[in-house]
Residue frames relative to the residue before (quaternion, step in Angstrom):
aa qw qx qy qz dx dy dz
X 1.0000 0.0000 0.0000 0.0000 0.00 0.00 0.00
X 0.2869 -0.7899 0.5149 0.1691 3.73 -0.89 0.82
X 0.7173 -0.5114 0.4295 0.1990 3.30 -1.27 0.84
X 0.6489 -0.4919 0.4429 0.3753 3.52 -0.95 -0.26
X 0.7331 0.4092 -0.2082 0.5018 3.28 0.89 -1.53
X 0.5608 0.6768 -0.3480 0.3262 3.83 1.21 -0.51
X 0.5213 0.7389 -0.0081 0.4268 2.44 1.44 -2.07
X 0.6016 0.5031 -0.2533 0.5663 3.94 0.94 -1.66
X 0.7323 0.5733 -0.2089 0.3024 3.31 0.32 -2.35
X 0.6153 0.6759 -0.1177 0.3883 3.79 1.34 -1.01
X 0.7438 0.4553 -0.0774 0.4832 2.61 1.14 -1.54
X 0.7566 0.3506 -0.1530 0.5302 3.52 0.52 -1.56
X 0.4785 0.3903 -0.5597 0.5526 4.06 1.09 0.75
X 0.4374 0.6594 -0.4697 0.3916 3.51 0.26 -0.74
X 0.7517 0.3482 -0.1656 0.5350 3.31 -0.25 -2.04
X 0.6617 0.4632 -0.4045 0.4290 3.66 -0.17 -0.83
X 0.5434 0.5495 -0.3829 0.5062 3.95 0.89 -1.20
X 0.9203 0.0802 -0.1226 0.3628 3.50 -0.55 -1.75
X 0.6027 0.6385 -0.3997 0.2634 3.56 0.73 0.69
X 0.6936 0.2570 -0.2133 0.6383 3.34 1.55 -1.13
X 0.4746 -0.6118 0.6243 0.1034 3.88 0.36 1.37
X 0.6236 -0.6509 0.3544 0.2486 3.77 0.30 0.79
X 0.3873 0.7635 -0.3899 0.3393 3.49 1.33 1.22
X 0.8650 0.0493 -0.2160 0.4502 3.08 1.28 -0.53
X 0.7815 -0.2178 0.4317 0.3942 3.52 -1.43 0.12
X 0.0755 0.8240 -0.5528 -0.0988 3.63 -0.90 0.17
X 0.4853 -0.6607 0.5211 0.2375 3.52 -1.08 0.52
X 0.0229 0.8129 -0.5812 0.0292 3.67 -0.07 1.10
X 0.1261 -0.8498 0.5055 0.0808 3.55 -0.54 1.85
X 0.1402 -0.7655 0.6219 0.0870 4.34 -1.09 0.44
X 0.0388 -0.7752 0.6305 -0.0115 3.52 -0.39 0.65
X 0.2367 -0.6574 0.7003 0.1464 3.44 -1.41 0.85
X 0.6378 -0.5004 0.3562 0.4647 3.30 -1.33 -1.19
X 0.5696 0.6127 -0.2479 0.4885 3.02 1.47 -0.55
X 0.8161 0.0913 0.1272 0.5563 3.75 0.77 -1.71
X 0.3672 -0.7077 0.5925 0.1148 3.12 -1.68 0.05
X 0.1223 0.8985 -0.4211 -0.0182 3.54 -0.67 0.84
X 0.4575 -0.6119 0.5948 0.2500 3.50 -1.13 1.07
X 0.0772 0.6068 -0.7859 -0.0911 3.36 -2.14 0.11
X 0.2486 -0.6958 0.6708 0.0639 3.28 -1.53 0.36
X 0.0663 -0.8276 0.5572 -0.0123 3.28 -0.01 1.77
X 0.3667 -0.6756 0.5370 0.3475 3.60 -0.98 0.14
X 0.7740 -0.4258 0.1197 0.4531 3.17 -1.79 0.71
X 0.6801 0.5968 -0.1821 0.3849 3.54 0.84 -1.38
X 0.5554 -0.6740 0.4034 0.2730 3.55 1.26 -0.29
X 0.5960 0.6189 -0.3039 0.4116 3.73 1.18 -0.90
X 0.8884 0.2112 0.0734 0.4010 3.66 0.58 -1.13
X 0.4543 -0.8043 0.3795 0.0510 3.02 -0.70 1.27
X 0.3410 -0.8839 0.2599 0.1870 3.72 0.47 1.00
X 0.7414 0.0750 0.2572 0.6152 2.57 1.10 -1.77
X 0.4002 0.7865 -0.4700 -0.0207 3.73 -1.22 -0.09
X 0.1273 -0.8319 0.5368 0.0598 3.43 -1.62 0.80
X 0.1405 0.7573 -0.6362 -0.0438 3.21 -1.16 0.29
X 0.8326 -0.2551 0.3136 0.3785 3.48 -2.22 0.25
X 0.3106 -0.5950 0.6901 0.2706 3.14 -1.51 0.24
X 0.6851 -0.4866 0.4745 0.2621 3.55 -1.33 0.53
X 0.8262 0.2474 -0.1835 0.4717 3.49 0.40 -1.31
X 0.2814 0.6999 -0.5521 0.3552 3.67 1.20 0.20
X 0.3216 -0.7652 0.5525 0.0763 3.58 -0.84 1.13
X 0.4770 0.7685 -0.3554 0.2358 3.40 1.58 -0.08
X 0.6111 -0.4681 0.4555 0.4471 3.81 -1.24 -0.59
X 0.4883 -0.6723 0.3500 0.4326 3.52 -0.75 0.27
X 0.5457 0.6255 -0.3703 0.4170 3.82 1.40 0.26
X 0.7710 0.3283 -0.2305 0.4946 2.92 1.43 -0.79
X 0.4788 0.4062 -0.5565 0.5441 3.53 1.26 0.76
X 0.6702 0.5482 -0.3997 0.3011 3.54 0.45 -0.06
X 0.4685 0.6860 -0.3384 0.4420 3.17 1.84 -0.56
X 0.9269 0.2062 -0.0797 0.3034 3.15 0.63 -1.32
X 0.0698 0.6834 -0.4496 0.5709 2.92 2.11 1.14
X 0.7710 0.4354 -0.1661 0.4340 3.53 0.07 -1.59
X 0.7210 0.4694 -0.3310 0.3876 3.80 1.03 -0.68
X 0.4969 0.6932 -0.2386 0.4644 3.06 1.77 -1.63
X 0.7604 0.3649 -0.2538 0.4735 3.82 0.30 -0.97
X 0.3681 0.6238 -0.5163 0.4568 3.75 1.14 -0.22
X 0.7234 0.5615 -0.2460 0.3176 2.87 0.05 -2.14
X 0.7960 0.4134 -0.1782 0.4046 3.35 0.33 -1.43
X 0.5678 0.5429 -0.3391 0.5175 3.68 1.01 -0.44
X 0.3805 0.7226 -0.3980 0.4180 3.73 1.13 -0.56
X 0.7331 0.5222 -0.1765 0.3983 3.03 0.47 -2.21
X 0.8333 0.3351 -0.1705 0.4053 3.02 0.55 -1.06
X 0.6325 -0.6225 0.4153 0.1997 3.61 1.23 0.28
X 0.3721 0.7307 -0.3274 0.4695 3.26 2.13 0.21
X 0.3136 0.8016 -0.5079 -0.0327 3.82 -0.52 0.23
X 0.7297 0.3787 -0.1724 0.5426 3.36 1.53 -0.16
X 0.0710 -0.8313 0.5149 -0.1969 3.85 -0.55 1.67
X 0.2026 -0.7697 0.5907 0.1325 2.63 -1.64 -0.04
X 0.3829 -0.7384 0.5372 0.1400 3.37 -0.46 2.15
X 0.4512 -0.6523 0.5840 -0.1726 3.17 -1.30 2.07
X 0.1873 0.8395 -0.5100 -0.0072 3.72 0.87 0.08
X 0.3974 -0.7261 0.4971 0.2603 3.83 1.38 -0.44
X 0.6056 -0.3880 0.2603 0.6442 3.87 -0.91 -0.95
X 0.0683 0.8489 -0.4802 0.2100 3.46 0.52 0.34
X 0.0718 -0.7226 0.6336 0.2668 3.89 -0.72 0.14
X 0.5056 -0.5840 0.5135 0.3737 3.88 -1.18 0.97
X 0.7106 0.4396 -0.4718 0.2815 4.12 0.12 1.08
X 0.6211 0.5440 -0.3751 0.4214 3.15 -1.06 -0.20
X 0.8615 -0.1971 0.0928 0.4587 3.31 -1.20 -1.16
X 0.5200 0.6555 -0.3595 0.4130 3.58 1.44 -1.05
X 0.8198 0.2949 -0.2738 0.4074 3.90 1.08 -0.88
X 0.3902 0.5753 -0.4570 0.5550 3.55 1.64 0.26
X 0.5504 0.5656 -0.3678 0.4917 4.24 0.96 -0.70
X 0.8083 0.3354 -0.1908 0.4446 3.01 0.15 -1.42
X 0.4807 0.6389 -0.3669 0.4756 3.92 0.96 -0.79
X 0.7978 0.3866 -0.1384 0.4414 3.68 0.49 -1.19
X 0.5489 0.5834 -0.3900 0.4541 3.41 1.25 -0.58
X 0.7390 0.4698 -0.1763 0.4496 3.57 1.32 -1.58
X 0.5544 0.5761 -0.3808 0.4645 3.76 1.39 -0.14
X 0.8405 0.4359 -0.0994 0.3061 3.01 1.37 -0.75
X 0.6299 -0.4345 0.0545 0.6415 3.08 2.22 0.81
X 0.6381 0.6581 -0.3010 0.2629 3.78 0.85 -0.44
X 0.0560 -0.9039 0.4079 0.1158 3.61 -0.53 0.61
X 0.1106 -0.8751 0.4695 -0.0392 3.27 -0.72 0.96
């Protein structure tokens, strides 16, 4: 029998599976207590494009290391000509830092 968070994790691949028909890139988020991290997976799943996270000694909140998690990967998708994704939230709930991540990714040109 699965858990709640399994149960989330199941579901919101699924949707990600039979909606983006292997077109886009996806934003795959992990969150500790301390930090927050971004990946950039490619369409196929195998490889890892791109990624950011917090520094450690950053004296900030965890929203506002998530902000600039979310800006940092903008930046870096640029390079690569990346502007269209798919937000990966995992078992995750969509608040807190995960929607201050995403929030900042979209302020910062990305679309999901």
């Amino acid at each position: 029998m699965l858990n709640t968070n399994q149960r989330r994790k199941l579901r919101v691949r699924n949707n990600i599976k039979n909606n983006n028909k292997g077109q886009r890139a996806r934003i795959v988020v992990t969150r500790s207590n301390k930090n927050i991290y971004a990946q950039i997976i490619d369409i196929y799943g195998n490889v890892v494009l791109q990624e950011s996270s917090a520094n450690i000694n950053d004296k900030k909140t965890g929203i506002e290391k998530a902000k600039i998690v979310g800006q940092n990967l903008a930046k870096r998708c640029a390079d690569f000509k990346i502007d269209t994704l798919v937000f990966d939230k995992g078992a995750y709930k969509y608040i807190g830092r995960v929607e201050a991540l995403a929030n900042a990714c979209r302020e910062s040109g990305l679309k999901f």
